[in-house]
GUSEMAR-413166 format. One line per 10 residues: number of its first residue (from 0); for each residue x, y, z of C-alpha. Coordinates in pm, 1 decimal, padded with zeros to 6 digits. Layout:
<atoms>
NUM = X:Y:Z | ...
</atoms>
This chain:
<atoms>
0 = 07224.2:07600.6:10613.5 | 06871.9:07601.0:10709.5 | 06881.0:07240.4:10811.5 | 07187.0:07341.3:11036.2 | 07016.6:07606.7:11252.9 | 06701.0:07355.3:11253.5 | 06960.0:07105.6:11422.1 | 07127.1:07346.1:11651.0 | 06801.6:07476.9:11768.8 | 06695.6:07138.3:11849.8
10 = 06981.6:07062.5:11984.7 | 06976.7:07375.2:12232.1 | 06615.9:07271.3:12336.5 | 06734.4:06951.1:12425.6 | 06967.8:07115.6:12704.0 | 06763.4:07342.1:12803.7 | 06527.6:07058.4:12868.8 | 06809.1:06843.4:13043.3 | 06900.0:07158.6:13218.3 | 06576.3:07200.5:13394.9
20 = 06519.1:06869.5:13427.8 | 06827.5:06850.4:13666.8 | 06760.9:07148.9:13824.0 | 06362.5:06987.2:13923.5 | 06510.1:06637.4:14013.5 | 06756.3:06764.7:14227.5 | 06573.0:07045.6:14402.6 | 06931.2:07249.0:14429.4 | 06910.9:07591.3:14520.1 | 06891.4:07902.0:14238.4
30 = 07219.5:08043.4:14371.1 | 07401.5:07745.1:14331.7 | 07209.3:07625.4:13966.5 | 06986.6:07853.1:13860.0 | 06722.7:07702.7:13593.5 | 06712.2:07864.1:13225.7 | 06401.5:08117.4:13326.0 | 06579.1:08229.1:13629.7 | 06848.0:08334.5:13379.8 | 06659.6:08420.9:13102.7
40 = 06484.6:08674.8:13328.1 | 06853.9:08789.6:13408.5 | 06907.0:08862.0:13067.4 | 06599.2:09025.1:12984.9 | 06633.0:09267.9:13371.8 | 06956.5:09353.8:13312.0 | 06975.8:09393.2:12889.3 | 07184.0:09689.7:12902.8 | 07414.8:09585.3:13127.4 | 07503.1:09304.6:12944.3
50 = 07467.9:09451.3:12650.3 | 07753.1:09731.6:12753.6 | 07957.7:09475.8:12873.0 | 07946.4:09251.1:12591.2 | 08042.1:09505.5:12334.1 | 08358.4:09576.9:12527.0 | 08446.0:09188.3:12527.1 | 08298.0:09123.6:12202.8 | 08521.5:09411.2:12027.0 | 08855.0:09313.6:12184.7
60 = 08769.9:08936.5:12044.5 | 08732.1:09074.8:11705.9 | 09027.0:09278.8:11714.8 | 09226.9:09019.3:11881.0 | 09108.6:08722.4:11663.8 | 09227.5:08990.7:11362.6 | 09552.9:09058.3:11510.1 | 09624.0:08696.0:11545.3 | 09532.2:08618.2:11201.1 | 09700.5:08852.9:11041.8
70 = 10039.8:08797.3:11237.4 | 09988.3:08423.7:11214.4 | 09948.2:08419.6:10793.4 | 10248.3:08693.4:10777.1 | 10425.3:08444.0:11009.1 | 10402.9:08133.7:10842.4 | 10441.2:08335.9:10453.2 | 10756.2:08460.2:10567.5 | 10856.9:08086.5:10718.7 | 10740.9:07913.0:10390.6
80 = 10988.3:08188.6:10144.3 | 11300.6:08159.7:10375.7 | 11491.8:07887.8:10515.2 | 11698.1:08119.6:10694.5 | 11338.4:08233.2:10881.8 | 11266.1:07840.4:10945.2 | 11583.7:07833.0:11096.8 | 11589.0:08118.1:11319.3 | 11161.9:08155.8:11407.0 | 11096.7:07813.3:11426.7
90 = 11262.4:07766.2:11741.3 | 11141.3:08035.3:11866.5 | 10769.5:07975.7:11832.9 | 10798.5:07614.8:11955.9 | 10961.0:07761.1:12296.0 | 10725.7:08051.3:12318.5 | 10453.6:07791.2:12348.8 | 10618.3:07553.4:12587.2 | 10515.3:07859.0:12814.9 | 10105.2:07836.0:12886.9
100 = 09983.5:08177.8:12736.0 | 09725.8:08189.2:13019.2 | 10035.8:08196.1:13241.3 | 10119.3:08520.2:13091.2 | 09804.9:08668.2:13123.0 | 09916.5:08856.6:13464.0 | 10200.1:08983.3:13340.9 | 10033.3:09116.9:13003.0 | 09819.3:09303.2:13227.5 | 10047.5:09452.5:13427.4
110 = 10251.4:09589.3:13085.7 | 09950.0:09726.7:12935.3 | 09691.5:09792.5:13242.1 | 09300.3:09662.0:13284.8 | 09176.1:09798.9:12935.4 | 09137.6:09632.8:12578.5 | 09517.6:09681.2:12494.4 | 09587.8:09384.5:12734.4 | 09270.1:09208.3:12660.4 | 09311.0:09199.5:12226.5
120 = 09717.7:09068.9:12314.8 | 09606.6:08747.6:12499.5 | 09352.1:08679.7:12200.9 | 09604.6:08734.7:11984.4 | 09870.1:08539.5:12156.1 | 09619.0:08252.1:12178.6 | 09535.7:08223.8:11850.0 | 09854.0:08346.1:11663.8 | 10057.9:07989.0:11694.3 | 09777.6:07714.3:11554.9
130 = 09685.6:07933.7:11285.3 | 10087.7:07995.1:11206.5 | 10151.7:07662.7:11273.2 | 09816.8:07521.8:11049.0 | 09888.0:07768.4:10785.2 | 10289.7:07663.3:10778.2 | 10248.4:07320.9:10750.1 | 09992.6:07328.9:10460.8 | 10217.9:07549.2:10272.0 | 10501.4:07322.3:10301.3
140 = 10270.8:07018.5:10171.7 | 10206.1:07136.2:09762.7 | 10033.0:06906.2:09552.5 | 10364.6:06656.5:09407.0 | 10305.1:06720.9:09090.8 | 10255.1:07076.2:09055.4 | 10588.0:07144.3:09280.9 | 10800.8:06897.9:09020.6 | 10616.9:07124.4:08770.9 | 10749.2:07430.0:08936.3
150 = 11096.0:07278.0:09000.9 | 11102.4:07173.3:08679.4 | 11029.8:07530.1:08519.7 | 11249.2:07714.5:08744.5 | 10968.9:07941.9:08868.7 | 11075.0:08188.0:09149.6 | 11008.3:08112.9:09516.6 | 10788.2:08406.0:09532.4 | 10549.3:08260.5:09217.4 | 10556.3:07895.1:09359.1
160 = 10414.0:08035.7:09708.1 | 10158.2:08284.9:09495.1 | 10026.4:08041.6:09255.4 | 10053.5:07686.2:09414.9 | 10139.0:07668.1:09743.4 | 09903.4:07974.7:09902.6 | 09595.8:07800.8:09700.1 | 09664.7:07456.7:09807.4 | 09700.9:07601.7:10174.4 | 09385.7:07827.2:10194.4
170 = 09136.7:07507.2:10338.1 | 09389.7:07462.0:10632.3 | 09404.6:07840.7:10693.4 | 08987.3:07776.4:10731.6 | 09052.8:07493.6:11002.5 | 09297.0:07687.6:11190.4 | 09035.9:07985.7:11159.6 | 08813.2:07760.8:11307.0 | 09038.4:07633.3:11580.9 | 09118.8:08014.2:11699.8
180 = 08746.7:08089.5:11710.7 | 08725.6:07828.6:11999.6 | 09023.0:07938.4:12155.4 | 09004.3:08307.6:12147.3 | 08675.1:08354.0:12397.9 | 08859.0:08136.5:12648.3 | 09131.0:08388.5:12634.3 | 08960.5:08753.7:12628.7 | 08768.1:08604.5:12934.5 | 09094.8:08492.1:13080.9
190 = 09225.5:08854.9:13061.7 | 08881.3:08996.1:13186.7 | 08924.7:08809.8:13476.3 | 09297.7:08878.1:13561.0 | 09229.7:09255.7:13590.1 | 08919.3:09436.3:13409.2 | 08703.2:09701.0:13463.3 | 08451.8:09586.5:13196.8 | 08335.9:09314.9:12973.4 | 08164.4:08963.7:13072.7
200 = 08440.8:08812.0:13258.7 | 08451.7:09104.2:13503.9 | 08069.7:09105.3:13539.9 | 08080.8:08739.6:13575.0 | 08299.3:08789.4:13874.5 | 08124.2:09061.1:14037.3 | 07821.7:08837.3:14021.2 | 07959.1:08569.6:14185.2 | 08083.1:08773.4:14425.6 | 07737.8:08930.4:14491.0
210 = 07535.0:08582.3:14469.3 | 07401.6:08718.7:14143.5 | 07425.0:08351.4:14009.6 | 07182.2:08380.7:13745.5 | 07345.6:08707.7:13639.5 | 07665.3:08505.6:13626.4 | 07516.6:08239.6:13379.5 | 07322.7:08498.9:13187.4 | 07691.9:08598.3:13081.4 | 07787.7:08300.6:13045.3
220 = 07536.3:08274.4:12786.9 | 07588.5:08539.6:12559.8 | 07957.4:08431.6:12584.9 | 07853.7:08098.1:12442.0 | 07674.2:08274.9:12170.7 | 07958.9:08508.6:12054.0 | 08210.7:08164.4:12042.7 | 07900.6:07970.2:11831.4 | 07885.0:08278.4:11626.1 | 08260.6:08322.5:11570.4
230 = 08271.1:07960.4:11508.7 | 08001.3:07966.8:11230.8 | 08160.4:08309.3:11073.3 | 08473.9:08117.4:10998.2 | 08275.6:07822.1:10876.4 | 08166.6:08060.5:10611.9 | 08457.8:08208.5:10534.0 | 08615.9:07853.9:10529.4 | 08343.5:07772.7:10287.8 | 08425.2:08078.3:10059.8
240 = 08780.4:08058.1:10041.6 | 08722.3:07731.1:09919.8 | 08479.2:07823.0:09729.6 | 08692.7:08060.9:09537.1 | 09046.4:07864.3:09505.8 | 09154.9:07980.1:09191.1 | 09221.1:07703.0:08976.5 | 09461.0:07618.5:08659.6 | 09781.1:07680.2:08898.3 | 09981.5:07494.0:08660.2
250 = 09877.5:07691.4:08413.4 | 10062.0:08008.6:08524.4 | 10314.4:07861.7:08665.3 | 10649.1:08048.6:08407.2 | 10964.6:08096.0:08487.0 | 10945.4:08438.2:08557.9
</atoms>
């Protein structure tokens, strides 16, 4: 772990280095690219403001990123124990995302108007289908032997998706945990911007509109931060899930 932050904090010094190095070679103005003290003395002048607005955007990611989560592993449960679900849902979540969810984005916020509501349903709409999809597929893919086992015992649907196929499954509910972390800031800044009256998208926009360009990148900044910290938070939970796969599946596997 430690020699992780030790590479990402080189590794952010490195572009901060290339960033100012661009921003000396070129001689382009501060509205257009700002250098990293120009913006890190946004940050520090304007703290609370960012700080308000970052709340609002980072609590309807969390929610949002829950919401998804919890759909998407009820989702693909219910898909794994029912053919007659596989029939019916599959279908239906394949069309849903030949539509881009961005697309919907306007009309999401003119259902449930400018506040979180509209913002935590494009997070969750974002993130519900790769971790359904992720989570699906892994549960369909048992280890061989331990589903002959099962087969051959006669255990219940129900115990065959409790004690070997959820296990088996729980590392590829981690990468699709790690897959929505990525996606989900895109979207609760893509709903911001559609129609908000708070959060870092809407101040991003209101400081481009103003010329406030560092302003603008200082939020871009702390955006980056919450998607690197959402991304390392499911790393760890990726990590403990793992971690604590219960083992001896075949075991406990009975006919009852």
């Amino acid at each position: 772990m430690g020699r992780l932050i030790l590479r990402g904090a080189g590794l952010a010094l490195v572009v901060l280095a290339l960033w100012q190095g661009v921003v000396w070679a070129t001689g382009v103005p501060a509205f257009i690219l700002p250098g990293p003290a120009r913006v890190a003395r946004a940050l520090a002048t304007h703290a609370g403001m960012l700080a308000d607005h970052a709340r609002f955007t980072l609590a309807n990611l969390g929610m949002g990123l829950a919401a998804g989560l919890a759909l998407g592993v009820v989702t693909a449960l219910n898909l794994a124990l029912s053919p007659v679900a596989r029939a019916v849902m599959r279908p239906m979540l394949v069309l849903a995302q030949a539509v881009p969810v961005f697309a919907l984005a306007p009309i999401v916020t003119l259902w449930l108007g400018y506040g979180a509501p509209s913002k935590v349903v494009m997070v969750a709409l974002v993130t519900y289908f790769p971790l359904t999809s992720v989570l699906f597929d892994a549960l369909m893919r048992p280890p061989p032997a331990l589903a002959d086992l099962a087969l051959s015992m006669r255990a219940t649907p129900w115990r065959r998706l409790w004690l070997i196929q959820l296990p088996h499954a729980l590392p590829a509910l981690g990468s699709g945990l790690r897959l929505a972390a990525v996606y989900a800031p895109f979207a609760v800044i893509v709903g911001e911007w559609v129609g908000s009256s708070r959060g870092l998208g809407y101040l991003m926009l209101m400081a481009n509109g103003r010329g406030q360009t560092d302003l603008m990148f200082a939020a871009l900044v702390l955006l980056a931060a919450m998607g690197l910290a959402l991304f390392a938070l499911a790393g760890l939970v990726d990590r403990l899930v793992e971690g604590g796969r219960p083992q001896g599946a075949a075991r406990r596997v009975t006919t009852r």
